[in-house]
LUMROLO-849494 format. One record per residue (C-alpha): residue in one letter; y, x, z. Coordinates in Angstrom, 1 decimal, padded with zeros to 4 digits. Example, Ala and Ser with C-alpha at 12.3 -4.5 7.8 and 13.67 -1.06 7.14 Angstrom:
! residues 2
residuo;y;x;z
A;-004.5;012.3;007.8
S;-001.1;013.7;007.1
//
This chain:
! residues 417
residuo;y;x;z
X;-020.4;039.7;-001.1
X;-019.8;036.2;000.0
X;-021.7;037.1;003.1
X;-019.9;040.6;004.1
X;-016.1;038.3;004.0
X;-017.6;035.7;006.3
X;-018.6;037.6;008.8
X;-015.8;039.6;008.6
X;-013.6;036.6;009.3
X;-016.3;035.7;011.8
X;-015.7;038.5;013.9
X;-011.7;038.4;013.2
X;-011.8;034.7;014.9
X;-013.8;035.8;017.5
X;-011.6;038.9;018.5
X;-008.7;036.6;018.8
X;-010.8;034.0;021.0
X;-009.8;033.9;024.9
X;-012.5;033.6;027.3
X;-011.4;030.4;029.1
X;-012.0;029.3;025.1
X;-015.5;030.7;024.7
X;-016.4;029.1;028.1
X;-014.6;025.4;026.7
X;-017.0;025.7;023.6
X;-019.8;026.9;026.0
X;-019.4;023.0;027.4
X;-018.6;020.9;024.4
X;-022.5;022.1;023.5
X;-023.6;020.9;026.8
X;-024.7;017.5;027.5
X;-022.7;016.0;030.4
X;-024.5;014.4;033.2
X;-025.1;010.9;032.8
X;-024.1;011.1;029.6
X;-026.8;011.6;026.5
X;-025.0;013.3;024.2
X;-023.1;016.5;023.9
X;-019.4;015.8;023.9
X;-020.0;017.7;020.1
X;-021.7;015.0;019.1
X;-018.9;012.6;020.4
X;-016.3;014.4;018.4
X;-017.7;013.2;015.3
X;-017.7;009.9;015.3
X;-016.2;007.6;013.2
X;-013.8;005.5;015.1
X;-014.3;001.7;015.2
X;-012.0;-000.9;015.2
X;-008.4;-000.8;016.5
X;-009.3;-002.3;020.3
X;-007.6;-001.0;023.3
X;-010.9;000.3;023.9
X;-011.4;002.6;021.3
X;-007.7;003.8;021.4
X;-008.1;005.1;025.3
X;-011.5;006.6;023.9
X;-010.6;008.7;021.1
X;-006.8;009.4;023.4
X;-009.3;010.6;025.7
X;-011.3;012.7;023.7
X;-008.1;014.3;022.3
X;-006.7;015.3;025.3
X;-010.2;017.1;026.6
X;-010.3;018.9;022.9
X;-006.3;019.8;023.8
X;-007.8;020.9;027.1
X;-009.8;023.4;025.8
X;-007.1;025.2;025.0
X;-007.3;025.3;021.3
X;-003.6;025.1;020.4
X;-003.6;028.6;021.7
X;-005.1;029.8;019.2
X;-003.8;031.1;016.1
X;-004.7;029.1;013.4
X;-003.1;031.1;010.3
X;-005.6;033.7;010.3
X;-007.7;031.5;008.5
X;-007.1;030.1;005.2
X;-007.0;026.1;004.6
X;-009.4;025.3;001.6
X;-011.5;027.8;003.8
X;-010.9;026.0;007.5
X;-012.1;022.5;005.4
X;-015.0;024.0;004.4
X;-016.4;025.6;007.5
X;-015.4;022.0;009.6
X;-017.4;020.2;006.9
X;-020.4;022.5;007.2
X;-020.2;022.8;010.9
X;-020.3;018.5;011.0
X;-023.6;018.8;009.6
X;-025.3;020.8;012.4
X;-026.1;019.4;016.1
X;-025.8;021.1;019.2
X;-028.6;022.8;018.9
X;-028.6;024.6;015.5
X;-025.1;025.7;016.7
X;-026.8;027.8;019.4
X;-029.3;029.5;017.1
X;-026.1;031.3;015.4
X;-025.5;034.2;016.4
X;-022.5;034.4;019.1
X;-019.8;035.7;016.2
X;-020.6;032.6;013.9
X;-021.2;030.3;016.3
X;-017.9;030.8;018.0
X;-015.9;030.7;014.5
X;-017.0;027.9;013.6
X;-016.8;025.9;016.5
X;-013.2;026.9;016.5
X;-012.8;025.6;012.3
X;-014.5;022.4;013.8
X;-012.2;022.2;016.9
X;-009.3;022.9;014.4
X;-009.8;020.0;012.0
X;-011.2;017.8;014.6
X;-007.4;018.2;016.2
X;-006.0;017.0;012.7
X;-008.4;014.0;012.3
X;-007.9;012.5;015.8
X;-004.2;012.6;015.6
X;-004.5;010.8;012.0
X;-006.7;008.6;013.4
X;-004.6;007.6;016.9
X;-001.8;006.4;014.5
X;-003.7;004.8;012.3
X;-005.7;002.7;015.0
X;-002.0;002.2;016.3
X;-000.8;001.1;013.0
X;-003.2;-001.8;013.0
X;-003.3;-002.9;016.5
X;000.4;-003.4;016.2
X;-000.2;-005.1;013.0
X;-003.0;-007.2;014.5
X;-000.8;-008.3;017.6
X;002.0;-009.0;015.6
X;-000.2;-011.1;012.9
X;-001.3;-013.3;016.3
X;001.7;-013.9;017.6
X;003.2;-015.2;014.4
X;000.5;-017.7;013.5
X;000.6;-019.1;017.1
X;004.3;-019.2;016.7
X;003.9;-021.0;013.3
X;001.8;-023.7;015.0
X;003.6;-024.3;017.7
X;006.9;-024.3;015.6
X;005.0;-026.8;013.7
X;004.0;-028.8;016.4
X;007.2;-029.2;017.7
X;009.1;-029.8;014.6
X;007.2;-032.6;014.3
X;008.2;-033.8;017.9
X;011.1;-032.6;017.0
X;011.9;-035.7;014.2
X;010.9;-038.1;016.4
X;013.1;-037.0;019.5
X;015.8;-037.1;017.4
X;015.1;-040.7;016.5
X;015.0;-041.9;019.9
X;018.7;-039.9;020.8
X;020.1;-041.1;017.8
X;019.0;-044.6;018.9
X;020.5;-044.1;022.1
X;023.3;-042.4;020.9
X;024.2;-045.7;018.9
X;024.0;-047.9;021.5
X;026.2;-045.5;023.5
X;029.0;-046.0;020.6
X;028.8;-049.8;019.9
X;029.0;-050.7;024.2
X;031.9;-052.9;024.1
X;034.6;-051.0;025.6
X;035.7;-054.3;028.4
X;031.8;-054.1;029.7
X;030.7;-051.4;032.1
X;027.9;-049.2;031.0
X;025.0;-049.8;034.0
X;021.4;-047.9;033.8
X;019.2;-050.9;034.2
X;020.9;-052.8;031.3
X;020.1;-049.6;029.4
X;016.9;-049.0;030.0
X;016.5;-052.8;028.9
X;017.3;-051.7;025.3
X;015.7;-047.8;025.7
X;012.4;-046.6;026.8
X;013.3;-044.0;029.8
X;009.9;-042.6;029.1
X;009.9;-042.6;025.7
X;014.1;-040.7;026.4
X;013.1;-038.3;028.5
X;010.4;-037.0;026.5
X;012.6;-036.8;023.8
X;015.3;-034.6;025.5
X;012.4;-032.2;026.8
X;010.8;-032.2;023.5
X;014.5;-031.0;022.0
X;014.8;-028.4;024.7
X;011.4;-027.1;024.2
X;011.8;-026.7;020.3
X;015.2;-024.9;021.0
X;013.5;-022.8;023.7
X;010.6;-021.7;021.1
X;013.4;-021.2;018.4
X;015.3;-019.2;020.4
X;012.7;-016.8;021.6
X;009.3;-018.5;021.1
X;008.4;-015.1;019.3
X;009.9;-012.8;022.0
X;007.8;-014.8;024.3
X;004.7;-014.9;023.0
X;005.0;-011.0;022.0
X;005.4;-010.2;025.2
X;002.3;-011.8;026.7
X;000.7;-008.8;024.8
X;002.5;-006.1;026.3
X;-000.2;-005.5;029.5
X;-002.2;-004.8;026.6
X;-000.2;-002.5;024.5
X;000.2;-000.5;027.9
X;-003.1;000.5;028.5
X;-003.5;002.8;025.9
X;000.5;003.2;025.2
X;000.7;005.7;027.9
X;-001.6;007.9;026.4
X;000.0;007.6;022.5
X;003.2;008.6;023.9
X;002.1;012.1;024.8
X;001.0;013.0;021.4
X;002.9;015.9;020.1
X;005.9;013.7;017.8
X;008.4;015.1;015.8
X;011.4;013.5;014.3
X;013.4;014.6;010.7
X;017.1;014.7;011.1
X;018.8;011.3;011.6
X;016.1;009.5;013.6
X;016.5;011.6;017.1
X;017.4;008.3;018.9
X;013.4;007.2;018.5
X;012.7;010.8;019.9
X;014.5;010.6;022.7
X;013.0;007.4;023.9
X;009.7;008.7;023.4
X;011.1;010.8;026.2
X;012.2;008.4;028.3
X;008.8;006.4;028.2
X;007.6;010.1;029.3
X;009.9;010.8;032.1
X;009.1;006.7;033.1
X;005.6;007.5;032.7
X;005.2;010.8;035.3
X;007.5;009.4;037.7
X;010.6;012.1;036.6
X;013.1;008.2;035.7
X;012.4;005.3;038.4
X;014.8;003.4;036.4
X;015.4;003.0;032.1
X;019.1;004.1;032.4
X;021.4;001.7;030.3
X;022.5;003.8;027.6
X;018.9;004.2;026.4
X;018.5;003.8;022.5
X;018.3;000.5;021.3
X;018.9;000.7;017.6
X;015.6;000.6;016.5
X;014.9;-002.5;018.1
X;014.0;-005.5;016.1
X;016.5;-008.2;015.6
X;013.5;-010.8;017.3
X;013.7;-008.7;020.5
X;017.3;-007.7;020.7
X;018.3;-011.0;022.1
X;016.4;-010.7;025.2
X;016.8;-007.2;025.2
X;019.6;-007.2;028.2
X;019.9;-009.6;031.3
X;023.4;-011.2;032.3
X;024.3;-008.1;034.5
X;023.4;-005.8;031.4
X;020.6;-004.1;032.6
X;017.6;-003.4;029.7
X;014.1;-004.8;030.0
X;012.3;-002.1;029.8
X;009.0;-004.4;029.0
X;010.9;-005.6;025.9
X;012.6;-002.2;025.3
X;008.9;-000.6;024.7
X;007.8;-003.0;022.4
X;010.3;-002.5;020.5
X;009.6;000.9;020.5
X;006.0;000.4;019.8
X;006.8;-000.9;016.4
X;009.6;001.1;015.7
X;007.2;004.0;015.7
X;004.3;002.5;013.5
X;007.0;001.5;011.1
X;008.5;005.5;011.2
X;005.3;006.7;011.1
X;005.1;005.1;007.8
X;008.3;005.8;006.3
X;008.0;009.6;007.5
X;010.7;009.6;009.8
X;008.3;010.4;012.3
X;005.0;012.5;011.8
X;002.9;014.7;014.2
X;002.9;018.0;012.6
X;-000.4;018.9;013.8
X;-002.0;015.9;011.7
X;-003.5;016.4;007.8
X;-002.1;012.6;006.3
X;000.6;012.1;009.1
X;002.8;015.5;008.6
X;006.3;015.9;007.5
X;007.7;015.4;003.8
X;008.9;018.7;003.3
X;005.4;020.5;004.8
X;003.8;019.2;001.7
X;006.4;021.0;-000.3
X;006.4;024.3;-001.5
X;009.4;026.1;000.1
X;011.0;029.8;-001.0
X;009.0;031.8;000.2
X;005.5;030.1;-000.5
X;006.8;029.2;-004.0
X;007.6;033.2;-004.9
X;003.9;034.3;-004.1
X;002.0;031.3;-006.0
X;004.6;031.2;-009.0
X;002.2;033.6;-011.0
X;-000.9;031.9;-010.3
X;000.5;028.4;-011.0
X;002.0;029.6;-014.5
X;-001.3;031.3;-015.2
X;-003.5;028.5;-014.3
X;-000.8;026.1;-016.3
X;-001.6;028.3;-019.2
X;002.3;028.4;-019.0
X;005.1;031.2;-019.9
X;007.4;032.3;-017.1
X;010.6;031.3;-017.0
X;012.1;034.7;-018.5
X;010.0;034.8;-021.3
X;010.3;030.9;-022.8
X;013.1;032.2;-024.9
X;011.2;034.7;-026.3
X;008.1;032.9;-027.5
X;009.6;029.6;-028.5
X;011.6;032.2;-031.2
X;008.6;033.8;-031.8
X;006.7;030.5;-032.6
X;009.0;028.9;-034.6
X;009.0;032.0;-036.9
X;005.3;031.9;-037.1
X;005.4;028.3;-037.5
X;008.1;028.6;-041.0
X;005.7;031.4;-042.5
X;002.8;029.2;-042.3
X;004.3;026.2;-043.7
X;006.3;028.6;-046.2
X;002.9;030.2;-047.2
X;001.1;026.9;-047.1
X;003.4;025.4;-049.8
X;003.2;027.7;-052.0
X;-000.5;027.4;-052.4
X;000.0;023.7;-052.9
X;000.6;022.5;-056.8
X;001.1;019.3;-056.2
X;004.6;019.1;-055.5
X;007.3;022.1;-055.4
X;010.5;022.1;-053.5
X;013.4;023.8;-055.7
X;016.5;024.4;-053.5
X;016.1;022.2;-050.8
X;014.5;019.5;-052.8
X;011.4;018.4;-054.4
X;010.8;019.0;-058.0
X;012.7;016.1;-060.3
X;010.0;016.3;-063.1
X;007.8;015.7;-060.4
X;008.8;012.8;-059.3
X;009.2;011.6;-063.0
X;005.5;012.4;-063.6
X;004.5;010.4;-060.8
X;006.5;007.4;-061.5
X;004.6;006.7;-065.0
X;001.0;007.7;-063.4
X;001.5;005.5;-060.4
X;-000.6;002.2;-061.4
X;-000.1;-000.9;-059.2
X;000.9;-004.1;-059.9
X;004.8;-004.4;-060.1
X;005.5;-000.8;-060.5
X;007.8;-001.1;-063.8
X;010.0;-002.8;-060.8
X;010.0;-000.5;-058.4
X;013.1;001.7;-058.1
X;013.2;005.6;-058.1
X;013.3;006.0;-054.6
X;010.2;003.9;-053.8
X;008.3;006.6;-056.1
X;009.8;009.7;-054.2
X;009.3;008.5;-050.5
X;005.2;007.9;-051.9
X;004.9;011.2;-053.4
X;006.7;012.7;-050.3
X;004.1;010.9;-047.6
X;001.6;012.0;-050.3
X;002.7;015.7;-050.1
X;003.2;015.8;-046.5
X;-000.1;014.2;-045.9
X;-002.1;016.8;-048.0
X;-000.1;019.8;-046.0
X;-001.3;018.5;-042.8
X;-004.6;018.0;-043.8
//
């Protein structure tokens, strides 16, 4: 039976294959020349770490699997748990036990492991993203941190030396011209004028050390940046501004903008960049502008703001939410599986059950001699009895009440057993 419904999906997918699709798989079995293994084989591999290497690698091995022409193809046909499966099975075969299949199953499940190979490359472009940023930005703050260090300890010392000279400065008698040679007499020039660059330096790093020595990394970032940009984004509502200059880096990108127009989006840039985010005639730096962009996406990305929705992990919110629709058609299965009543019939059965539940216990105390309760309350010559048989030290002192809450316990502990 199992057998029959795969190849009938087998030859469902391959009825709604296109031939320029067929001949794309035809090549992804082939080895390339020059090359020594099929571009199968390539496809899956486990990505290394975040280098600009590996990110124009697997960028490039996306777009040639988006090349094939694979988003053409309807991917609802086939059910999810179902698509996993067939992708996991198909990793385990090389090329060439994918040929001995015949052409119906061979073709099917190329397409399942075209399908989920889309998914894991996009998950894995934004994660390799995620901590190159992360990496970059690490760097740059501990270099910053030394040299802030550094210099702060210049810093002291500069400010020794002006406040030296500043003193003199103050206590020149005010009768007696102020001339440089008598000055340098009491002050070091040298010593001064290493002082005053030191001070400038220290207010240069303060100032934008960080934006600086970010943006020595930004030939980096580029080299593979043009390639992330093109992945298919999205954006939930609220955060279209990061969309549209994902759009402008595009239109920058093909040659469509020569210039980033000054009314670009800027609010997701970070508060270290925005400084030297403008020049004095108010035009934006674009160079600054991108990395700023740069992290704003890996920090959307995380906050699920912005998602790829042809990823598995990276998708939007509400995708991993049932909506109306879906809801209606597995609310039976969910309730069954639950072992749960539906919503119309709660009222029903919790009436039902508690009438069941006030027979039994009405049934089970009247098999039970130990203690009766006579209109509401439990039996007076009862609790008498049990005051005289209880035997502990102190009883003669114990009140009434001590005697009924123990033979209650007592009772309720014998009807639950």
């Amino acid at each position: 039976m199992c057998c029959q419904v795969h190849a009938q999906l087998f030859e469902t997918i391959f009825a709604n294959m296109s031939s320029p699709l067929r001949q794309a798989i035809d090549e992804l079995l082939l080895i390339p020349e020059g090359q020594q293994r099929t571009y199968f084989n390539q496809l899956k591999e486990y990505p290394p770490s975040a280098k600009i290497s590996s990110l124009k690698t697997f960028s490039d091995r996306y777009q040639a699997l988006i090349d094939t022409g694979i988003n053409e193809f309807e991917e609802k046909i086939i059910d999810t748990t179902l698509l996993n499966y067939l992708y996991r099975l198909t990793k385990r075969y090389s090329a060439k036990d994918i040929k001995r299949f015949k052409d119906h199953k061979q073709y099917a499940l190329m397409i399942c492991f075209l399908l989920e190979t889309r998914k894991v490359l996009l998950d894995r472009l934004v994660d390799m993203h995620d901590q190159y940023v992360m990496e970059i930005c690490r760097q740059t703050k501990n270099n910053h941190d030394k040299k802030h260090k550094e210099f702060r300890q210049r810093q002291k010392q500069a400010i020794d030396i002006l406040l030296h000279a500043t003193g003199l400065l103050l206590d020149w008698p005010d009768d007696k011209p102020i001339f440089k040679n008598e000055l340098w007499l009491r002050i070091d020039k040298k010593h001064l004028l290493a002082s005053i660059d030191d001070l400038i330096r220290f207010k240069r790093l303060v100032e934008r050390g960080y934006c600086n020595l970010l943006m020595l990394r930004y030939p980096s970032l580029r080299k593979y940046f043009a390639h992330f940009i093109q992945l298919p984004f999205a954006v939930t509502k609220g955060t279209g501004a990061l969309l549209k200059a994902i759009e402008l880096v595009r239109q920058l990108d093909s040659g469509n903008r020569k210039i980033l127009p000054n009314d670009a989006p800027c609010r997701f840039i970070t508060k270290e960049l925005r400084r030297w985010l403008k020049d004095d005639a108010g035009n934006i730096n674009r160079n600054v502008w991108e990395m700023g962009l740069a992290l704003a996406m890996r920090d959307a990305i995380r906050s699920g703001d912005l998602y790829l929705p042809q990823s598995k992990d990276h998708v939007s919110f509400w995708d991993l939410t049932l909506n109306e629709l879906t809801w209606d058609d597995t609310k039976k299965t969910a309730y069954s599986e639950l072992n749960q009543p539906m919503p119309d019939e709660i009222q029903s059965i919790l009436h039902s059950t508690f009438i069941d539940s006030t027979k039994t216990v009405e049934h089970r105390f009247g098999l039970d001699n130990f203690a009766e309760i006579v209109n509401g309350k439990l039996n007076s010559n009862v609790m008498t009895n049990w005051r005289f048989q209880i035997n502990w030290p102190g009883c003669k002192k114990r009140s009434m009440r001590t005697c009924q809450l123990f033979v209650l316990s007592s009772c309720l502990w014998r009807w639950i057993k």
